[in-house]
C-alpha positions as a LaTeX table, in Angstrom:
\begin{tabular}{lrrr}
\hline
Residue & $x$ (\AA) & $y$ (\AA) & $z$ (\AA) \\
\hline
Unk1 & 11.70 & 16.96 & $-34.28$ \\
Unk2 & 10.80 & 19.71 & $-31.31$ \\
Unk3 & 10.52 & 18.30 & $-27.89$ \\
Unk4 & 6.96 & 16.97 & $-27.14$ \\
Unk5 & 6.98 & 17.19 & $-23.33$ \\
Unk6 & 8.30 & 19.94 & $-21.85$ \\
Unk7 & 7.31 & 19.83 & $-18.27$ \\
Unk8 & 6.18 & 16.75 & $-16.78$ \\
Unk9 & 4.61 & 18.07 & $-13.33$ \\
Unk10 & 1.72 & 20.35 & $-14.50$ \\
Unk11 & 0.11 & 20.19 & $-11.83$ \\
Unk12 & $-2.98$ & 20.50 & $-14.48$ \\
Unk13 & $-4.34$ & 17.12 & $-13.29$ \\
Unk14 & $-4.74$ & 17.86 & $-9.59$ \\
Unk15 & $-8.59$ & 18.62 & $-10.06$ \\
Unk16 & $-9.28$ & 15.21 & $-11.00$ \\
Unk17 & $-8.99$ & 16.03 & $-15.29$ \\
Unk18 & $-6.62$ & 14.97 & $-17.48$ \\
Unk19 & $-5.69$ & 16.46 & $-21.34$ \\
Unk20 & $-6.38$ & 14.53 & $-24.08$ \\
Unk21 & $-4.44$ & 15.24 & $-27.46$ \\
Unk22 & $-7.44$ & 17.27 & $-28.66$ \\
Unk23 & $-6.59$ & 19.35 & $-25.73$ \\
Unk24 & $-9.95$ & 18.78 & $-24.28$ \\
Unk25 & $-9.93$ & 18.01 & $-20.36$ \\
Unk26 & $-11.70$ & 14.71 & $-19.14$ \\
Unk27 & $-12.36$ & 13.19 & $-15.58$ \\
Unk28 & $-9.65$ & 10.82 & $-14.52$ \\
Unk29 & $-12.65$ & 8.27 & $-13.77$ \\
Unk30 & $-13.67$ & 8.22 & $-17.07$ \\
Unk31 & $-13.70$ & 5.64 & $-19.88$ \\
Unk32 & $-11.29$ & 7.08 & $-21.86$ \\
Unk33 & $-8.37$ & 7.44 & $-19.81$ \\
Unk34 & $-8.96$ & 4.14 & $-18.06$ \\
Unk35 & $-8.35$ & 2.30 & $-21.55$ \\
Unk36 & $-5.21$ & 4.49 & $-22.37$ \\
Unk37 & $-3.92$ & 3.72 & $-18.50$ \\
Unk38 & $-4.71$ & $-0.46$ & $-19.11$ \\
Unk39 & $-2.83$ & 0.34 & $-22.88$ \\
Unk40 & 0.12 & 2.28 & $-20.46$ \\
Unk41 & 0.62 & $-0.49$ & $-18.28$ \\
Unk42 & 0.60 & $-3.47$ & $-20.75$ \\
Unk43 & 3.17 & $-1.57$ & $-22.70$ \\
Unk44 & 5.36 & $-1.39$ & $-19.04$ \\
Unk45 & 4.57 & $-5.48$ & $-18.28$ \\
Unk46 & 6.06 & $-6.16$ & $-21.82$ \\
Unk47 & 8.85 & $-3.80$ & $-21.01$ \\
Unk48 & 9.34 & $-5.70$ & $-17.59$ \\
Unk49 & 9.61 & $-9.38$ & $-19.63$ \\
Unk50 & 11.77 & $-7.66$ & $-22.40$ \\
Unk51 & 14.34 & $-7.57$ & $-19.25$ \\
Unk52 & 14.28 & $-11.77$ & $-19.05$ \\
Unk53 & 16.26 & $-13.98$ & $-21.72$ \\
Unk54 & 14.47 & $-15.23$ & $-25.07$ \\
Unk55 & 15.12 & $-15.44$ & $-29.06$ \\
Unk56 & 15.98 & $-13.07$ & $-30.59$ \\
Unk57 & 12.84 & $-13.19$ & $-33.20$ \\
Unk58 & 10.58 & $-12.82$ & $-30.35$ \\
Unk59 & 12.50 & $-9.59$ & $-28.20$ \\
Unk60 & 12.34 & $-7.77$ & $-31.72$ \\
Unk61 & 8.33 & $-8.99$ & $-31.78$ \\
Unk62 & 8.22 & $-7.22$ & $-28.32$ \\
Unk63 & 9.71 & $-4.21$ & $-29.50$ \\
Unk64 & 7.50 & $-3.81$ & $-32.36$ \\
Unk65 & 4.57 & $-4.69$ & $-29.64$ \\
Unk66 & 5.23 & $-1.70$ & $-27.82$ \\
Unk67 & 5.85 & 0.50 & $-30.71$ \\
Unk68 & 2.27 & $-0.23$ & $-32.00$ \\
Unk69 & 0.72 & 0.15 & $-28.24$ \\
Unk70 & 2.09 & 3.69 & $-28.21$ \\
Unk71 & 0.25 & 4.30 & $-31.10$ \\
Unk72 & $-2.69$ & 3.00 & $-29.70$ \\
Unk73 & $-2.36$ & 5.12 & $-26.79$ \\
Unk74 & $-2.08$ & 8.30 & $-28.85$ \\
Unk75 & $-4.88$ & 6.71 & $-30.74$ \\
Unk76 & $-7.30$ & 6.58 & $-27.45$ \\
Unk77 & $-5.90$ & 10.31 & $-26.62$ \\
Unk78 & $-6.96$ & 11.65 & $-29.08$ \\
Unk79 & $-11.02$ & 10.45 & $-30.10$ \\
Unk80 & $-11.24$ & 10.44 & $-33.86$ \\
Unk81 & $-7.40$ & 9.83 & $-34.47$ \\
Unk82 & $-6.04$ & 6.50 & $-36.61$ \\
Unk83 & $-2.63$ & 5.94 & $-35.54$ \\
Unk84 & $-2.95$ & 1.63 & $-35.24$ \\
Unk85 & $-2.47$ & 0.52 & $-39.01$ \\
Unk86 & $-3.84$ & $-2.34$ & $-39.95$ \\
Unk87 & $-0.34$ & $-3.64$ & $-40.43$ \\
Unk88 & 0.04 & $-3.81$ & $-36.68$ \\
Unk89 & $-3.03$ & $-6.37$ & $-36.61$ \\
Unk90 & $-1.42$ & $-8.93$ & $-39.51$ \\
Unk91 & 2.21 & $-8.66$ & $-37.63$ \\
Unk92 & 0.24 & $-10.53$ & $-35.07$ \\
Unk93 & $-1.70$ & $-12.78$ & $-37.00$ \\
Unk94 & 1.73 & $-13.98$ & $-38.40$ \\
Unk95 & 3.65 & $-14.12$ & $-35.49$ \\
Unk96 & 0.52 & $-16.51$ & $-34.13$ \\
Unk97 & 0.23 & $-18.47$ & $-37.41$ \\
Unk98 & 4.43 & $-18.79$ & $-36.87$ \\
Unk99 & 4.72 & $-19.40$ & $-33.08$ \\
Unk100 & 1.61 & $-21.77$ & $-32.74$ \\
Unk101 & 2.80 & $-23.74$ & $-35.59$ \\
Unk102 & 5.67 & $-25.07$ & $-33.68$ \\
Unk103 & 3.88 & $-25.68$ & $-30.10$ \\
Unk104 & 2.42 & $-29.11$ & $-29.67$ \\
Unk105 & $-1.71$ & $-29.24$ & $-29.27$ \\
Unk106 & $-3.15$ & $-28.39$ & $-25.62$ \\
Unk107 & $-4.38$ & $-31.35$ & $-24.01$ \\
Unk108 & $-5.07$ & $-29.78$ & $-20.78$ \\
Unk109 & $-5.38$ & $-26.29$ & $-19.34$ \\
Unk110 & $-1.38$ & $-24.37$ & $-18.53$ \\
Unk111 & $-1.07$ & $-23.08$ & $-15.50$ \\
Unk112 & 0.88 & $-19.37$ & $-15.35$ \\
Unk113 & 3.45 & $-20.97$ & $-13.80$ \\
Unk114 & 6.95 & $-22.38$ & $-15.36$ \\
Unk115 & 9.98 & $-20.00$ & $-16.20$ \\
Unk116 & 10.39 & $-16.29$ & $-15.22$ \\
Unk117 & 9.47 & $-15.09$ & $-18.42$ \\
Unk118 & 6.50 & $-17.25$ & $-19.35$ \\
Unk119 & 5.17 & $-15.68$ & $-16.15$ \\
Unk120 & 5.83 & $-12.37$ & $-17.48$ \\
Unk121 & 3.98 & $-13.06$ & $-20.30$ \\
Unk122 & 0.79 & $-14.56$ & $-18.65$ \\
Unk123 & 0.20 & $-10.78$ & $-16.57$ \\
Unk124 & 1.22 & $-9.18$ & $-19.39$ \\
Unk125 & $-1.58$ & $-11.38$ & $-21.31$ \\
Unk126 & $-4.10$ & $-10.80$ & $-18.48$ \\
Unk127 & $-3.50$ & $-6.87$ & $-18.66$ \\
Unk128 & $-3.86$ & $-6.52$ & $-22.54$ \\
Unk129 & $-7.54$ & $-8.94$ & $-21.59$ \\
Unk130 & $-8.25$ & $-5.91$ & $-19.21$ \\
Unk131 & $-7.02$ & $-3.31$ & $-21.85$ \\
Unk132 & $-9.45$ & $-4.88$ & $-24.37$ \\
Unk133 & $-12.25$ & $-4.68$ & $-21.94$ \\
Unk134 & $-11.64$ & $-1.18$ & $-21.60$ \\
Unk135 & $-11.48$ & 0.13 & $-25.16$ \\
Unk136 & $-14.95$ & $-2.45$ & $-25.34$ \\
Unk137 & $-16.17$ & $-0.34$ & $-22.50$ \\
Unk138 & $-15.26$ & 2.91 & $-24.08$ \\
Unk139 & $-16.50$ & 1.59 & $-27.74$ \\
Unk140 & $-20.24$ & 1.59 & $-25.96$ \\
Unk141 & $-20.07$ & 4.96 & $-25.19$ \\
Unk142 & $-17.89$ & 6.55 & $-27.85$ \\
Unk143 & $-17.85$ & 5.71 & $-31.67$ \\
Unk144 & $-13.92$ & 4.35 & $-32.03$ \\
Unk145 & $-12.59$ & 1.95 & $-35.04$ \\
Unk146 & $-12.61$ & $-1.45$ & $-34.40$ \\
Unk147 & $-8.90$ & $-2.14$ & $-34.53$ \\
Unk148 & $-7.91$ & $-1.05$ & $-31.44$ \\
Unk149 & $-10.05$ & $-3.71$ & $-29.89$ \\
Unk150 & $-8.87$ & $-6.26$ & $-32.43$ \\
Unk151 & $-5.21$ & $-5.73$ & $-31.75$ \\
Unk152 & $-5.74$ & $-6.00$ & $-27.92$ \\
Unk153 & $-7.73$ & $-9.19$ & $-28.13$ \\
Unk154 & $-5.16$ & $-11.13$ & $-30.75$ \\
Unk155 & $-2.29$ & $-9.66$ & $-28.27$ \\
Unk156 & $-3.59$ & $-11.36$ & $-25.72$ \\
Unk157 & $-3.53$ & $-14.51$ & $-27.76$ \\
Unk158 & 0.19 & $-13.65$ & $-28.48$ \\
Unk159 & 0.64 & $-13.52$ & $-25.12$ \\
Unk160 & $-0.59$ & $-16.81$ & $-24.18$ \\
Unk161 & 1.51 & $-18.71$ & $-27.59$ \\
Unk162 & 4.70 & $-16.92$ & $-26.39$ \\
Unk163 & 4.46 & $-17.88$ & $-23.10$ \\
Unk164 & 4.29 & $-21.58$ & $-24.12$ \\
Unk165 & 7.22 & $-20.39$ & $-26.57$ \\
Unk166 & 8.92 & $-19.26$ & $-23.47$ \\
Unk167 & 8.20 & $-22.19$ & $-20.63$ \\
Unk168 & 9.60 & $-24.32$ & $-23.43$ \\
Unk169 & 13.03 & $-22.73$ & $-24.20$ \\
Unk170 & 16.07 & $-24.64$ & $-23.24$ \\
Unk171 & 13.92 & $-28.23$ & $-23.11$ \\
Unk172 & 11.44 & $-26.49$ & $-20.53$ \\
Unk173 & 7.49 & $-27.48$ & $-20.39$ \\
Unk174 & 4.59 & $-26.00$ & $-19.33$ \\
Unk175 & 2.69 & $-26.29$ & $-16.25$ \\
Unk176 & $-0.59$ & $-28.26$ & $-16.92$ \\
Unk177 & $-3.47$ & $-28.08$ & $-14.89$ \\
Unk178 & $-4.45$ & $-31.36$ & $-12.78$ \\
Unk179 & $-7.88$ & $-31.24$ & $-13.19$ \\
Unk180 & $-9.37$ & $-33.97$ & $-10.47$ \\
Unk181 & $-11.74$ & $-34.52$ & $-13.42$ \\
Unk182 & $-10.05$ & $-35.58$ & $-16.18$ \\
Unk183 & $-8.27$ & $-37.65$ & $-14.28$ \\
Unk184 & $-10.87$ & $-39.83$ & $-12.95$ \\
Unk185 & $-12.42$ & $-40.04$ & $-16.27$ \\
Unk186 & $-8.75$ & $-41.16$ & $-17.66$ \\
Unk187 & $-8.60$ & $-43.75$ & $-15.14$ \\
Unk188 & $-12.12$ & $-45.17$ & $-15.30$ \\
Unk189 & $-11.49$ & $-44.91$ & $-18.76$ \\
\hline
\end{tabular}
């Protein structure tokens, strides 16, 4: 395989455009490359929690995770393209169906709180939220396939069971909510 970037300062961009993989030039402001920047930096937050301990089952998970959003950033660079297979989408549902099945039921709201890397997981579960409402954004204006959107918003849920997976390693919990609340209804209960 040829080298696919040969010069990284182009200089190209300095009007306020950027190339998409069509080699068409859009504004920087635009829908487009707002999603594929939100798709860029959820791919770096998972790369930042990759750096924290955890199972082995779940750094491969990651690793897979930010092999499939690369190809849904080339996906978003270049309008018309399928690069997300629908393969990508069922890796999640089972890792959900597999990671959930373990965790005990919610009774309250979790906090982002608790280790290191359960925090890393909650901003890298609130980017891939802001990812998704991106490519929604862009899906108003532009006809795209649904599975980008799909693989955002069951990331996200990921996100959220693996940082309960995470808090919980090594006889941790998670940080619950103390909702004023529920606690007077518990107690005049």
């Amino acid at each position: 395989m040829g080298k696919r970037v040969t010069a990284v300062a182009t200089r190209t961009g300095d009007d306020g455009t950027t190339g998409l993989g069509n080699n068409t030039r859009v504004s920087k402001a635009s829908a487009r490359p707002h999603a594929m920047g939100d798709v860029d930096e959820l791919n770096s937050q998972i790369g930042l929690l990759l750096c924290e301990p955890m199972p082995d089952d779940v750094r491969q998970l990651l690793t897979d995770i930010q092999d499939q959003l690369f190809n849904l950033g080339g996906e978003l660079s270049i309008p018309g393209f399928a690069l997300l297979k629908d393969e990508a989408l069922a890796q999640l549902d089972e890792a959900l169906a597999h990671y959930n099945k373990a965790l005990p039921r919610l009774e309250e709201f979790i906090l982002p709180a608790g280790t290191r890397a359960a925090c890393l997981a909650h901003v890298a579960r609130t980017v891939a939220r802001r990812a998704e409402r991106a490519v929604v954004s862009l899906q108003e204006t532009e006809e795209m396939r649904p599975a980008p959107r799909k693989y955002l918003n069951r990331l996200s849920d990921l996100l959220f069971v693996l940082s309960r997976v995470l808090n919980r390693m090594n006889e941790g919990t998670e940080v619950y909510w103390k909702s004023e609340k529920l606690a007077r209804s518990r107690a005049e209960g």
